[in-house]
C-alpha positions as CSV (number, residue, x, y, z in Angstrom):
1,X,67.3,-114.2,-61.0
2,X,68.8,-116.0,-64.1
3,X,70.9,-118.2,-62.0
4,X,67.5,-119.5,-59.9
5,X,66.0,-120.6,-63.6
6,X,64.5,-123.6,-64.3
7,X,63.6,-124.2,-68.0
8,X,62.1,-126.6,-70.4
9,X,62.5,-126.4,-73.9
10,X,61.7,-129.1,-76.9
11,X,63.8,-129.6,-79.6
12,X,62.2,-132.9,-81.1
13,X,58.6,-133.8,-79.9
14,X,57.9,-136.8,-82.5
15,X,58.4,-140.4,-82.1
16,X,59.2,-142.8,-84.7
17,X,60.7,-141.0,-87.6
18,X,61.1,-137.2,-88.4
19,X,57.9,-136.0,-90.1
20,X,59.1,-132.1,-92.2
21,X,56.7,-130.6,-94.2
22,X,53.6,-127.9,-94.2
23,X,51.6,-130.3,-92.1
24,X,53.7,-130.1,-89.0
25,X,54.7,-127.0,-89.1
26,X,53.5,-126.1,-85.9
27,X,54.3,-128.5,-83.2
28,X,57.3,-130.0,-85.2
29,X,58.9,-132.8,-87.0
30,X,62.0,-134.0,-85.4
31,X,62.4,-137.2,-83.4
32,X,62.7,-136.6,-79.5
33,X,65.3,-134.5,-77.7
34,X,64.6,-131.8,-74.8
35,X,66.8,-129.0,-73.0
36,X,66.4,-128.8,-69.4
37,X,68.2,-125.7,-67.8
38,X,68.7,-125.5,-64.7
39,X,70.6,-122.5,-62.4
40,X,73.9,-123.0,-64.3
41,X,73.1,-127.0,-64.8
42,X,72.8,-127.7,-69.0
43,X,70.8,-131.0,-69.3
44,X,70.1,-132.6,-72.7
45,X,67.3,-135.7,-72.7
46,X,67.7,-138.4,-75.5
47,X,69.3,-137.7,-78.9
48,X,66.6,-137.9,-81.5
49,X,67.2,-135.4,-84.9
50,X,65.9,-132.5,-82.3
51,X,69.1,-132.4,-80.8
52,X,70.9,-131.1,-84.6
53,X,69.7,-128.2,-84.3
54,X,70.1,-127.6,-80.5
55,X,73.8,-128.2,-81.5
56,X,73.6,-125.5,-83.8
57,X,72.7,-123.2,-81.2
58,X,74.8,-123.9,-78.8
59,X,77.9,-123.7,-81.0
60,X,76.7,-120.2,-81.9
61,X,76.4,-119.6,-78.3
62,X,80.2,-120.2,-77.9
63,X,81.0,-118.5,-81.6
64,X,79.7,-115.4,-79.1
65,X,81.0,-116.2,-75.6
66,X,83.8,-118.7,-76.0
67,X,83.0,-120.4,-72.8
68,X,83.4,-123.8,-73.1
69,X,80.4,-126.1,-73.4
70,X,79.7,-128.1,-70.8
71,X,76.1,-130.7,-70.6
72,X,75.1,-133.7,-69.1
73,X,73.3,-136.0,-71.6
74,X,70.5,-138.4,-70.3
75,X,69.3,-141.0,-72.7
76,X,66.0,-142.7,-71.9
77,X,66.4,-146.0,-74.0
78,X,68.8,-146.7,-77.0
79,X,65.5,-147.0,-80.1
80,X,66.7,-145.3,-82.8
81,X,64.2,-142.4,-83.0
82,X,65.9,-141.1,-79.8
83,X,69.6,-141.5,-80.4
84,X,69.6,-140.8,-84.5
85,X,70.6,-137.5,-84.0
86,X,73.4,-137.9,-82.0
87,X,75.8,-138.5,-85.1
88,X,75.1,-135.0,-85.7
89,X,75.4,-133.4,-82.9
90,X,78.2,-131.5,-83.4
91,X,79.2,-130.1,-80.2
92,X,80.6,-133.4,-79.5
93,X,83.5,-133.1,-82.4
94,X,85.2,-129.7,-80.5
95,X,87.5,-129.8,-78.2
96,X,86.1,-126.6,-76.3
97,X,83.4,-129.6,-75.3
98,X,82.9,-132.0,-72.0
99,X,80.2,-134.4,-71.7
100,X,78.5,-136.5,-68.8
101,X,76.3,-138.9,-70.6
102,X,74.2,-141.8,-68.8
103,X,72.3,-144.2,-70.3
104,X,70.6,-147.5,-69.4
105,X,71.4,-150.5,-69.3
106,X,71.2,-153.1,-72.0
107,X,69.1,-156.1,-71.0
108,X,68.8,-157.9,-74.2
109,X,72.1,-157.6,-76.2
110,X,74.0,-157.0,-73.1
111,X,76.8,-155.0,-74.1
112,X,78.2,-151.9,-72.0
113,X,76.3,-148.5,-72.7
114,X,79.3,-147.1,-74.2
115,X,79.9,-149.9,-76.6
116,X,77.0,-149.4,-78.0
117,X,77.0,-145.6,-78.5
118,X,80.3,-146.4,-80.0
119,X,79.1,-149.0,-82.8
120,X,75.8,-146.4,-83.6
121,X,78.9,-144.1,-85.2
122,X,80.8,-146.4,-87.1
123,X,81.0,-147.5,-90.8
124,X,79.3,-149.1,-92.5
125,X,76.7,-147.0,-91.2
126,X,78.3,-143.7,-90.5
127,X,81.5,-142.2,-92.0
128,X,83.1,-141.3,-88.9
129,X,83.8,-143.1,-85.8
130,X,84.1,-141.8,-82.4
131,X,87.6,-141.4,-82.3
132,X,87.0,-138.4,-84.2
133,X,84.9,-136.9,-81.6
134,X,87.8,-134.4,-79.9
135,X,85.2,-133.2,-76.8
136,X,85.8,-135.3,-73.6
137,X,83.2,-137.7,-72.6
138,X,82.4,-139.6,-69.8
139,X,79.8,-142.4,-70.4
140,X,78.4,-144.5,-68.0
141,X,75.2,-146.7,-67.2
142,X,72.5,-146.0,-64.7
143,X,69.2,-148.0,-63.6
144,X,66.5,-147.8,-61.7
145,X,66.7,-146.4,-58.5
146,X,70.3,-144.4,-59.0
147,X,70.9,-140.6,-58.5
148,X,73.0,-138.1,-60.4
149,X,73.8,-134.8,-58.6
150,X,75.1,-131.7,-60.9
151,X,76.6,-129.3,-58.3
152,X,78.4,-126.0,-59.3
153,X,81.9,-126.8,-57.7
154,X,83.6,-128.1,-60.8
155,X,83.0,-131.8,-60.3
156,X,81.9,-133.9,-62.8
157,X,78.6,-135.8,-62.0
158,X,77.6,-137.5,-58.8
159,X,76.5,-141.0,-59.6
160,X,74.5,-142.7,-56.5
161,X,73.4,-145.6,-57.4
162,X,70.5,-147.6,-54.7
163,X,71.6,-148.0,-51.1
164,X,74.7,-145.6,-51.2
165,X,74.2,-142.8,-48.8
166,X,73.6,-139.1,-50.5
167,X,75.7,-136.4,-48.3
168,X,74.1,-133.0,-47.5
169,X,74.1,-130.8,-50.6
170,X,74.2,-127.0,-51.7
171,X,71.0,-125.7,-52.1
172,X,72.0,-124.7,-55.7
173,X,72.2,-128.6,-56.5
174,X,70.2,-130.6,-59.6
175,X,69.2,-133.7,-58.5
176,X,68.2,-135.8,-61.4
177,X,66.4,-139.4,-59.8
178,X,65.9,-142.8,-62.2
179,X,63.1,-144.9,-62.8
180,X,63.1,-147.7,-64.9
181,X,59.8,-148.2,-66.4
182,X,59.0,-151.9,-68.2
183,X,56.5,-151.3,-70.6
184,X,58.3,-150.6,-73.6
185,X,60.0,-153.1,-75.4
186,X,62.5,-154.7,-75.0
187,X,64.9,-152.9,-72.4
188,X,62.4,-150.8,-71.2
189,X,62.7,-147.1,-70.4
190,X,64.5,-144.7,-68.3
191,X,62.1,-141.6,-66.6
192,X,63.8,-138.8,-65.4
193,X,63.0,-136.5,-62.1
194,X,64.9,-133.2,-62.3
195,X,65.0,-131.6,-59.2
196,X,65.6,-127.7,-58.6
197,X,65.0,-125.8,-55.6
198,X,61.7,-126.5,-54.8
199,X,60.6,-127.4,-58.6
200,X,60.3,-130.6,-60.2
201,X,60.2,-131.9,-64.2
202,X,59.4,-135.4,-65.0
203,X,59.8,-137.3,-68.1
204,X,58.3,-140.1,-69.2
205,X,58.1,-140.6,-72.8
206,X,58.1,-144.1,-74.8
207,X,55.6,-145.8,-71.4
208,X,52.0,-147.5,-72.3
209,X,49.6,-147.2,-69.3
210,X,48.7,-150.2,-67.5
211,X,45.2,-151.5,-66.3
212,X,44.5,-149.4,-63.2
213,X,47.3,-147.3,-64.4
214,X,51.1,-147.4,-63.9
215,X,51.2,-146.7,-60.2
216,X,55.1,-146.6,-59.9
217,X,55.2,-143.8,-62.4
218,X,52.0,-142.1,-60.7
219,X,54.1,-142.3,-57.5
220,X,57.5,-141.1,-58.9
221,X,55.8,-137.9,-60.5
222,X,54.1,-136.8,-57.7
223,X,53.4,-133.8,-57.2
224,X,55.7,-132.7,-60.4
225,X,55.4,-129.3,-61.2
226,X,55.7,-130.5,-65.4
227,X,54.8,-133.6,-66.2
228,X,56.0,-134.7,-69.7
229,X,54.3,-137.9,-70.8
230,X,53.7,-140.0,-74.2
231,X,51.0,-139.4,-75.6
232,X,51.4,-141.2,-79.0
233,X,47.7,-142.4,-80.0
234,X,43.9,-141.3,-79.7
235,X,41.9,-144.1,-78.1
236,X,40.7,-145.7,-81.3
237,X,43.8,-146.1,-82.9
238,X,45.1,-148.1,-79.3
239,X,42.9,-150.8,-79.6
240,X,40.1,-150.7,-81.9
241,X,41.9,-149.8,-84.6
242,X,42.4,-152.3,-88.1
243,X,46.1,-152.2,-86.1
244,X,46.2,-153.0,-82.5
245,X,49.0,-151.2,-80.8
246,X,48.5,-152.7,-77.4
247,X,52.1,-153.8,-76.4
248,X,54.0,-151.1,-78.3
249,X,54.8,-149.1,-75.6
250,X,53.0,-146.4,-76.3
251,X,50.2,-144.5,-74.4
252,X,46.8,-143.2,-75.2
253,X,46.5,-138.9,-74.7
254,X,44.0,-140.4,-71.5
255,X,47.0,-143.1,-69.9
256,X,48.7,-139.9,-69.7
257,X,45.9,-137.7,-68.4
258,X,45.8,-140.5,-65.7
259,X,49.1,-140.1,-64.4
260,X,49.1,-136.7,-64.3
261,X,45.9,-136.4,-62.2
262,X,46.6,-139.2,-60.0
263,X,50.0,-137.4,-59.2
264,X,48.7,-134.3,-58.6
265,X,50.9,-132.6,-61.1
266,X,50.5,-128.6,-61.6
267,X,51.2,-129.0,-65.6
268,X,50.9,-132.2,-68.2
269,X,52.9,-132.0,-71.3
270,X,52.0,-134.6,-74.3
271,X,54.6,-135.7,-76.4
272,X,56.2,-138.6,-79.0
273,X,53.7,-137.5,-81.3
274,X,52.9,-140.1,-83.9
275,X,54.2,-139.7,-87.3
276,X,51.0,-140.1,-88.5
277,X,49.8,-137.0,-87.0
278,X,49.6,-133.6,-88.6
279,X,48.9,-130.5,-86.7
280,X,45.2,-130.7,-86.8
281,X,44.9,-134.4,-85.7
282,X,47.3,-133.5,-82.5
283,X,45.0,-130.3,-81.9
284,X,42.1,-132.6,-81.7
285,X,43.5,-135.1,-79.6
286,X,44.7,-131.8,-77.2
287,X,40.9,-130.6,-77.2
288,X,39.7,-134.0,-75.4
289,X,42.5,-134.1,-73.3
290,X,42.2,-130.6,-71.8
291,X,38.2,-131.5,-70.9
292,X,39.2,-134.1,-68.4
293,X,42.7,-132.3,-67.5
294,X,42.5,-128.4,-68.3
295,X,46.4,-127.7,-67.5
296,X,47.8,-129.8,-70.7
297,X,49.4,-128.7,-73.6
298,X,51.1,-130.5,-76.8
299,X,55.3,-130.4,-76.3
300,X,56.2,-127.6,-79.4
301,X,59.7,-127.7,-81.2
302,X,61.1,-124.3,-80.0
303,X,58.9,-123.5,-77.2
304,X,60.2,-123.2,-73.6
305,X,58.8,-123.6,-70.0
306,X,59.6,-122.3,-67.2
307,X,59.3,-123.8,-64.1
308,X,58.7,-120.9,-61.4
């Protein structure tokens, strides 16, 4: 049934800075952003150039239904290759528009989440500020440990954060759980667990595997039915390269066959594909992952998943 679906599709797949042309015509160019929808939920992850043209299609979505547009936005950290989009997003400049978005906090320049989202949109270095965004928006900060639950009552997002007390919910409700991962620099990064009856999707882009491997993530994705997990170098660009990466934040396409075997996940998902990458290079890096973990695919601009 449509209402029961549970969907995955990439708008953005690259890290660091778009990448258009013939060479990356297949998996796609633009910096991170990823749709998640869920029953009647509409959840957008991190605001890279992949989320232009998602809002392209959504307002020709309401061009045909006129139903207003309604999302909750989750941003995983504040680098600019996942929020460089969000100028353009257009959605956000109609009033026909109401947004939930949560983002982390800001542990080096300490200022609230929504002062900064403000200052990324005005001039100098855009034209327009956010006063000239006409959707309504609620903005707010979340950490490690909190909850949001998306219910299909009208309210806006539930925000638990650790220790309040979660009532009994519907069994139509999203639950979307927070863990803050500390190996990427210098805030860190947000990972996401979307919850569905019965299915869950994890993401956990911008994280560099640890020695032993990251064992918090391993436990907070386990099980996952997706698994969506950095994947931004081959091993001998990590550390036996001219340039050592090692502290970037960034994982090898084996860190992130580590998790998802240690978690038991059903499906692994590489993504934040470096710029450096062309098709080929990424098919390659696919072909030695899928030896050691069959179930793994490359994250495609375009392409959906469902969850069943």
């Amino acid at each position: 049934m449509a209402q029961d679906k549970f969907n995955l599709t990439f708008w953005g797949v690259r890290g660091g800075y778009p990448t258009p042309g013939p060479t990356t015509i297949k998996y796609g160019g633009n910096t991170t952003c990823f749709e998640i929808e869920a029953g009647r939920q509409h959840i957008i992850v991190d605001g890279g150039t992949g989320i232009i043209n998602l809002g392209r299609k959504m307002m020709r979505e309401f061009a045909v239904t006129q139903e207003p547009i309604r999302a909750t936005i989750l941003l995983t950290h504040t680098h600019h290759d996942h929020i460089q989009g969000f100028p353009f997003f257009v959605p956000t400049r109609h009033y026909h528009s109401y947004f939930d978005i949560f983002g982390p906090e800001l542990l080096v320049t300490k200022e609230p989440f929504e002062e900064f989202l403000e200052r990324v949109m005005q001039p100098p270095v855009f034209p327009i500020g956010t006063e000239e965004l006409y959707s309504t928006r609620r903005i707010e900060q979340t950490k490690h440990g909190s909850t949001l639950v998306l219910q299909n009552n009208g309210q806006p997002v539930q925000h638990y954060s650790v220790g309040q007390i979660i009532p009994p919910l519907p069994d139509d409700a999203v639950i979307i759980r927070i863990n803050h991962g500390y190996n990427h620099p210098k805030d860190g990064i947000l990972f996401f667990r979307i919850e569905y009856k019965g299915r869950s999707l994890v993401i956990a882009t911008d994280t560099e595997g640890y020695v032993d491997d990251d064992q918090k993530l391993i436990k907070f994705s386990e099980n996952a039915d997706i698994l969506v997990h950095d994947a931004e170098y081959d091993e001998h660009e990590y550390g036996r390269d001219t340039v050592v990466r090692q502290g970037w934040g960034h994982s090898t396409w084996r860190m992130a066959v580590n998790v998802a075997r240690a978690a038991h996940v059903k499906q692994l998902v590489l993504t934040h594909h470096s710029p450096s990458h062309d098709d080929e290079a990424l098919e390659k890096m696919l072909a030695k992952a899928q030896v050691v973990f069959p179930n793994c695919i490359l994250a495609q601009e375009e392409c959906t998943l469902e969850l069943l």
